[in-house]
LOTOR-774934 format. One record per residue (C-alpha): residue in one letter; x, y, z. Coordinates in steps of 0.001 Angstrom, whole numbers, padded with zeros to 6 digits, always signed. Layout:
// residues N
aXYZ ...
This chain:
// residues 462
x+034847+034682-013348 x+036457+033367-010393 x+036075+034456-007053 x+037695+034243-003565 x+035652+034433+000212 x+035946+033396+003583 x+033977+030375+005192 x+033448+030869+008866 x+032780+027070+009135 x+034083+024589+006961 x+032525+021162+006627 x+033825+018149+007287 x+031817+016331+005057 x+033236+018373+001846 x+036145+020103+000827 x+035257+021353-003147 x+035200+024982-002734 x+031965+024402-005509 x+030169+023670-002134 x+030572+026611-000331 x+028749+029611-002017 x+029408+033394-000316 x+025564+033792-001051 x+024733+030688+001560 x+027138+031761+003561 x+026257+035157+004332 x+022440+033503+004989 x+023826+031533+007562 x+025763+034296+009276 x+022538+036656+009742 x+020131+033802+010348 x+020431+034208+014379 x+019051+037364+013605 x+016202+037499+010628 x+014160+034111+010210 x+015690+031539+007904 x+013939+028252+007305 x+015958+025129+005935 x+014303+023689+002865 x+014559+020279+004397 x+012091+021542+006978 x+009742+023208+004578 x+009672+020038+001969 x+010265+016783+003950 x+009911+014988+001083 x+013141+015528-001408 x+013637+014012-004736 x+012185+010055-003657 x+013112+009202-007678 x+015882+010902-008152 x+018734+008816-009034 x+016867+005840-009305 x+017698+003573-012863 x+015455+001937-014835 x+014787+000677-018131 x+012409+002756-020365 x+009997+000110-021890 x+007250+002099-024776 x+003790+001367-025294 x+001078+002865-026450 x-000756+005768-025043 x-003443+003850-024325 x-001451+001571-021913 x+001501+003964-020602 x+002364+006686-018250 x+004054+010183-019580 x+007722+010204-018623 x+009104+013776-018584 x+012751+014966-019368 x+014597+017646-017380 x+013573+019882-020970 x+010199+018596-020852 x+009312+020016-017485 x+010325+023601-018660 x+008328+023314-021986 x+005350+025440-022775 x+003413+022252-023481 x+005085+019182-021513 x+004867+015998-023753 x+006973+013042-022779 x+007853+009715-023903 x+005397+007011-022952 x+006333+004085-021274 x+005017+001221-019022 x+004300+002430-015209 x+005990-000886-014112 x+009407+000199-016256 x+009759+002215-012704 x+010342+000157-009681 x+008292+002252-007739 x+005915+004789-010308 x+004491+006554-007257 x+007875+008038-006198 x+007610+009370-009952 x+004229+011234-010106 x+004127+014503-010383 x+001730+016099-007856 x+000608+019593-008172 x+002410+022863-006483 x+005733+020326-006013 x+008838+022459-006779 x+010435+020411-009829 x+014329+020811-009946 x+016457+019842-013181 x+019022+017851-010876 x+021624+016906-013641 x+024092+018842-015843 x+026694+021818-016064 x+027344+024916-014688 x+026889+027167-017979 x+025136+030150-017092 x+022192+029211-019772 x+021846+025167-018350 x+018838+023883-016702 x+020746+022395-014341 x+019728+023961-010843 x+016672+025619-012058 x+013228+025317-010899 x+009862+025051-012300 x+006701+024861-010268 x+004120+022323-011212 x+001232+022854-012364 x-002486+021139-014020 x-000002+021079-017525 x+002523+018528-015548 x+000038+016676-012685 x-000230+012837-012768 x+002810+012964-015824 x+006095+011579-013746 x+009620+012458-013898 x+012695+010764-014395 x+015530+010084-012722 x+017220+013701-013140 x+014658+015667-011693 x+014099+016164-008083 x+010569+016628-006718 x+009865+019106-003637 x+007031+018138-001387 x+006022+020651+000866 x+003915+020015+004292 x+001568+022080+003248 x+000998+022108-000675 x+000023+025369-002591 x+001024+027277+000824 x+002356+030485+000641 x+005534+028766+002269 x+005387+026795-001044 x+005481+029294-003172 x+008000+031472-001759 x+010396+028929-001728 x+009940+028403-005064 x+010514+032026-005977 x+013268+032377-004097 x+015197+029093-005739 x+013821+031179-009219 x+016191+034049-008141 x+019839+034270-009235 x+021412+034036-005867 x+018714+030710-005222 x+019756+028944-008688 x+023442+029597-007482 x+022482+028218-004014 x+021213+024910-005383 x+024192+024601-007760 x+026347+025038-004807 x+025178+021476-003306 x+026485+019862-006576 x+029011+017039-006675 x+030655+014836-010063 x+033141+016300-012754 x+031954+015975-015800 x+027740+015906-015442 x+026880+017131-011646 x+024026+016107-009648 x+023192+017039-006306 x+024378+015781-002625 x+020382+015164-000392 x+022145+016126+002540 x+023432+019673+001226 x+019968+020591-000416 x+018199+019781+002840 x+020476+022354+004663 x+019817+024856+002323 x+018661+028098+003729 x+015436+030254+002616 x+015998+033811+003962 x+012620+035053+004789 x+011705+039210+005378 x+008356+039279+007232 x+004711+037526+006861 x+003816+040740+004290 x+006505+039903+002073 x+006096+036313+002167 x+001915+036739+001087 x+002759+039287-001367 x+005145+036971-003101 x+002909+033924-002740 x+000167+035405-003910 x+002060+036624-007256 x+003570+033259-007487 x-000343+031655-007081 x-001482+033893-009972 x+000883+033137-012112 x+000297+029679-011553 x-003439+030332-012224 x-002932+032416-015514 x-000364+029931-017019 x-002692+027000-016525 x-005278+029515-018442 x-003604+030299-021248 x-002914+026115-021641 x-006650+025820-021661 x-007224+028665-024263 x-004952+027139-026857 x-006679+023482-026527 x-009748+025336-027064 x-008753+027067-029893 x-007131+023453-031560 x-010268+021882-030986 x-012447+023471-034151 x-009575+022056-036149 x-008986+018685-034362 x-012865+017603-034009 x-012904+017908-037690 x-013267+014254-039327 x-010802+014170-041743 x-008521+015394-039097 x-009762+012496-036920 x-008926+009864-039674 x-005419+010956-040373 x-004450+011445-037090 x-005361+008149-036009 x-003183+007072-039411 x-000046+009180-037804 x-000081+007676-034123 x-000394+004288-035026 x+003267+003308-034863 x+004115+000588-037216 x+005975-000036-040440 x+004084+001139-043016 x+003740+000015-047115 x+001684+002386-049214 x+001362+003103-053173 x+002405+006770-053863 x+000908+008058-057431 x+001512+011869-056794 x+004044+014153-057593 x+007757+013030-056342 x+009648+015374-054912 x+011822+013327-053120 x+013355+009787-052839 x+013458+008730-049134 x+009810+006732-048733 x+009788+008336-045088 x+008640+011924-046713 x+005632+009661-047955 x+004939+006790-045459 x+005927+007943-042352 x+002242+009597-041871 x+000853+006203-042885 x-001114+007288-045297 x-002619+010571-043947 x-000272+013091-046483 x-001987+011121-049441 x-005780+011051-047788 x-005323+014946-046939 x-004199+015748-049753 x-007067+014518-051724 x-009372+015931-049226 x-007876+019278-049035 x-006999+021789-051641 x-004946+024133-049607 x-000837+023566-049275 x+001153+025744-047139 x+002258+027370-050155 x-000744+029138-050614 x-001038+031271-047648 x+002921+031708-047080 x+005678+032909-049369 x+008548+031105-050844 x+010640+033944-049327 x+008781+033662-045935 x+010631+030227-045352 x+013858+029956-044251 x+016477+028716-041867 x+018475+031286-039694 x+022286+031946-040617 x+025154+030393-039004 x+027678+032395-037132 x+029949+032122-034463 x+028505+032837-030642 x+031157+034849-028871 x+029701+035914-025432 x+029383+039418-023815 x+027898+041063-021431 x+025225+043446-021447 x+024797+046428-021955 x+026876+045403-024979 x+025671+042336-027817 x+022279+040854-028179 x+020310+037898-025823 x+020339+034537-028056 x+018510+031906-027891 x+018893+028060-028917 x+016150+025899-029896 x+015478+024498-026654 x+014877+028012-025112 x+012198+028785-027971 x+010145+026045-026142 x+010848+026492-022933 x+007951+028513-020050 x+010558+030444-018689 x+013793+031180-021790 x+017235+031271-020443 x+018987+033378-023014 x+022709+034127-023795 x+024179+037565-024337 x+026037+037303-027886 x+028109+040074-029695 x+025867+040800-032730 x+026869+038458-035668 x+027734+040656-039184 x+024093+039638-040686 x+020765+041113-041207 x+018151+041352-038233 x+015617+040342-040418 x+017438+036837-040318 x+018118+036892-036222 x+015249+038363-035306 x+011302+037095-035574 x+008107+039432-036018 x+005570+038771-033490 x+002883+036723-035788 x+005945+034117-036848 x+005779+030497-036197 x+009328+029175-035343 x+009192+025460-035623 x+012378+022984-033887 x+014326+022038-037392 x+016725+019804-036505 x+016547+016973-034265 x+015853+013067-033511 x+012339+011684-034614 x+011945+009619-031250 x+008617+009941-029422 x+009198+013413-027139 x+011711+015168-028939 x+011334+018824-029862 x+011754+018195-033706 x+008697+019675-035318 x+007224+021406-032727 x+005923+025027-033186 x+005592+027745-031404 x+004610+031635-031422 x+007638+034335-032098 x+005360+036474-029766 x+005793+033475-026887 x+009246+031758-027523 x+011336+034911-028804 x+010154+038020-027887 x+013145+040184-028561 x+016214+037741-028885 x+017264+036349-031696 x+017121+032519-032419 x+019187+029958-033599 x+019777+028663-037049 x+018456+025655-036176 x+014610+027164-035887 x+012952+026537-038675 x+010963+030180-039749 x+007542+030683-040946 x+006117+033972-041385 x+002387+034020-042403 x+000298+037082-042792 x-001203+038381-039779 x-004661+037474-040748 x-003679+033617-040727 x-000892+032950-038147 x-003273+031862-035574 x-005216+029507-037187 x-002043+027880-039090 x-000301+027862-035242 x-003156+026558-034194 x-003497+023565-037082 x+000330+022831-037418 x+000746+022757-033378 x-001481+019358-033505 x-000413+015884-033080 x-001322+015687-036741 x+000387+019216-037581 x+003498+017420-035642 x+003683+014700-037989 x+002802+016208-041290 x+006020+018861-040609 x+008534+016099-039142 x+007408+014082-043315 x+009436+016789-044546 x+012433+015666-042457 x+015617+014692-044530 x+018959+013458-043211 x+020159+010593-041293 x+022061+011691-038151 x+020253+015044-037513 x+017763+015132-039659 x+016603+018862-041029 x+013474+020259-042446 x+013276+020321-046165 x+011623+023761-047390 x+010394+022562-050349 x+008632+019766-048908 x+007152+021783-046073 x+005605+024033-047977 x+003850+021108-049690 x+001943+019832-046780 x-001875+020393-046926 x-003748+022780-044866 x-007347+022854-043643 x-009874+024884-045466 x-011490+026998-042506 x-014577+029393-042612 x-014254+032778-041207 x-016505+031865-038076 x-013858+028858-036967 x-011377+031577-037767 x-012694+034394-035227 x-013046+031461-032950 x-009630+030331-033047 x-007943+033588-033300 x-009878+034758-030033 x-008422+031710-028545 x-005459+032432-029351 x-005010+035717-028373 x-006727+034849-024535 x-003694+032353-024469 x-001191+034763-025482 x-002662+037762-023101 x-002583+034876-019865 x+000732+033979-020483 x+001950+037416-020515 x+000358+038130-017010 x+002000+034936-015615 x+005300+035539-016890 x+004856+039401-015642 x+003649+038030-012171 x+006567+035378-011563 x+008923+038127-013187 x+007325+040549-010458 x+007556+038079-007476 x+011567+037170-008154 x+011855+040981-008066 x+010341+041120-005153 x+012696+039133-003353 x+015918+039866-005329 x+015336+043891-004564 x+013525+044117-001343 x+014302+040794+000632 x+018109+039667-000539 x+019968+042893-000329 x+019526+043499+003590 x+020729+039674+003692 x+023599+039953+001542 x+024791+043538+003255 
């Protein structure tokens, strides 16, 4: 919806209306009178990569650095593409240091875009480096409780709008340095600032915990040696020739030889299949419908595959489509797995992740692939097909050329570990620490944008 305002001073450095927001506006009016800090001041160091070009060169892990999309930084579990450190012309204006304020720098204005958002990073995203599209916030003081306010102010509605307000292009916008510098931080008193910090601080704290809980419970399943073997056969990335003598259920070699080997050597090694512990019914792609947009308290909140993955989901508000909720929505113990993508190193295609994490509530697209286990075996299958090797042994039962699509059939194929109930206690106690920590971050960083939007803002914006 459009809108009209006043601007008491007009720049001469711009004349798009896009860079004059009413929200800024009335910060800069009151700020003789209430403290305002520009964010130049607070983070002297802005964005030292962004815009920078560069050719992407991959290697192997062994040798390269993690490069991380604007969607990458949001993700629950970062993973980038790897490339040399010297593809950058200088990698150390790239590296991500912890309690920086990352800022996805290109895009649209759609109310569900990255673009304009801000994540705060964290041990999940240290030493991995960013790309030319992000832009990296370097306070004086790192961690501070400066730091952290800022961040949960840019978090608020009025602070995403704030940041898109400094944007400049047509099509794709990025941001003009010398508007986001200006930008002002409205501030209440030294109370309000700690109380927000400090929510902002444990959030940080309980996210990084629940990261750590779910590598603990992968490891019973990834120290295993057969798991070893064929994982090592997945990652090595190389043509590969192999002699198939099972049971053909397709024609495209990639559903056989794109694991090098490993589908074959775990299949003789294992007797389990996915089959076994889910139903054929208990398999399925969502519907497709049209997306017409509302407003709440009317129609539904929606979310694409990208938002499944993402820390922090951005959902739409949708009128409810004529079909059945069992096929929008997702039970809590579901594993919703990205169905249709590109197989390039980074991409979201075959990734899982929890209904209870990535959709609580909102329905998902009909490009999320559904799995719905038992709830006696959703954690330790989550915690098996969320693996490197997991990764690869879903994205064999890709078929398609432009957009490939997960095949059913051959999913439910894939072998599965054979695990005793003691690795199962273990993992599902691991699992269930992770999911508990993330729900006290996301209630913490939900609590701390409150904070500000309902106590700080409104005397500002009077």
């Amino acid at each position: 919806m459009g809108m009209a305002f006043a601007v008491s001073g007009p720049k001469t450095t711009t004349l798009r209306a896009l860079n004059y927001s009413p929200t800024t506006e009335a910060f800069l009016r009151k700020a003789k009178n209430r403290r305002c800090e520009v964010l130049g001041v607070l983070a002297p160091t802005m964005g030292p990569a962004y815009g920078t070009v560069f050719t992407r060169r991959d290697c192997d892990p062994a040798y390269g650095v993690e490069l991380l999309s604007q969607s990458d930084m949001f993700a629950t579990e970062p993973e980038g593409r790897v490339i040399r450190a010297s593809s950058m012309p200088l990698p150390e204006n790239h590296r991500i240091h912890r309690w920086q304020i990352l800022i996805a720098g290109a895009g649209t204005l759609g109310e569900t875009e990255l673009y304009g958002r801000s994540i705060l990073s964290d041990s999940r995203v240290q030493d991995k480096y960013v790309g030319p599209d992000a832009v990296a916030l370097t306070f004086q003081d790192p961690g501070s409780d400066l730091n952290l306010y800022a961040f949960a102010f840019l978090s608020t509605k009025a602070g995403v709008k704030c940041i898109r307000s400094t944007s400049y292009g047509t099509k794709i916008l990025r941001f003009r340095m010398d508007l986001l510098k200006n930008l002002p931080v409205p501030f209440k008193d030294d109370a309000t600032t700690q109380r927000v910090a400090a929510l902002i601080r444990d959030s940080v704290r309980y996210r990084e915990l629940s990261a750590t809980h779910i590598l603990s419970a992968r490891r019973p399943i990834e120290l295993r040696p057969e798991v070893v073997d064929a994982t090592a056969m997945c990652i090595d990335r190389r043509k590969h020739c192999l002699t198939w003598n099972g049971e053909l259920r397709s024609l495209s070699a990639w559903n056989f030889a794109s694991t090098g080997g490993a589908l074959q050597y775990l299949s003789r090694n294992w007797s389990g299949q996915l089959a076994d512990v889910v139903s054929p019914n208990n398999f399925f792609y969502g519907p497709r419908f049209a997306r017409i947009t509302c407003r709440a308290p009317f129609g539904i909140d929606f979310l694409s595959q990208r938002d499944v993955f993402l820390i922090r989901s951005v959902a739409r508000r949708i009128l409810h489509p004529a079909c059945e909720d069992r096929l929008l929505f997702v039970p809590p113990h579901a594993l919703l797995v990205a169905g249709q993508g590109q197989l390039q190193q980074g991409n979201l295609f075959g990734r899982v992740e929890l209904g209870m994490n990535g959709a609580r509530e909102c329905a998902v697209s009909e490009a999320v692939f559904r799995i719905l286990p038992g709830e006696e075996s959703y954690e330790y299958l989550y915690a098996f097909l969320s693996t490197k090797l997991g990764a690869a042994l879903i994205r064999s039962a890709a078929v398609g050329t432009s957009v490939p699509k997960i095949n059913p059939d051959l999913l439910s194929r894939i072998p599965i570990p054979d695990v005793d109930g003691e690795v199962r206690s273990t993992i599902r106690s691991g699992i269930q620490a992770a999911l508990a920590a993330r729900k006290q971050a996301d209630e913490c960083e939900s609590e701390a944008i409150r904070v500000i939007e309902e106590e700080v803002l409104p005397e500002w914006l009077a």
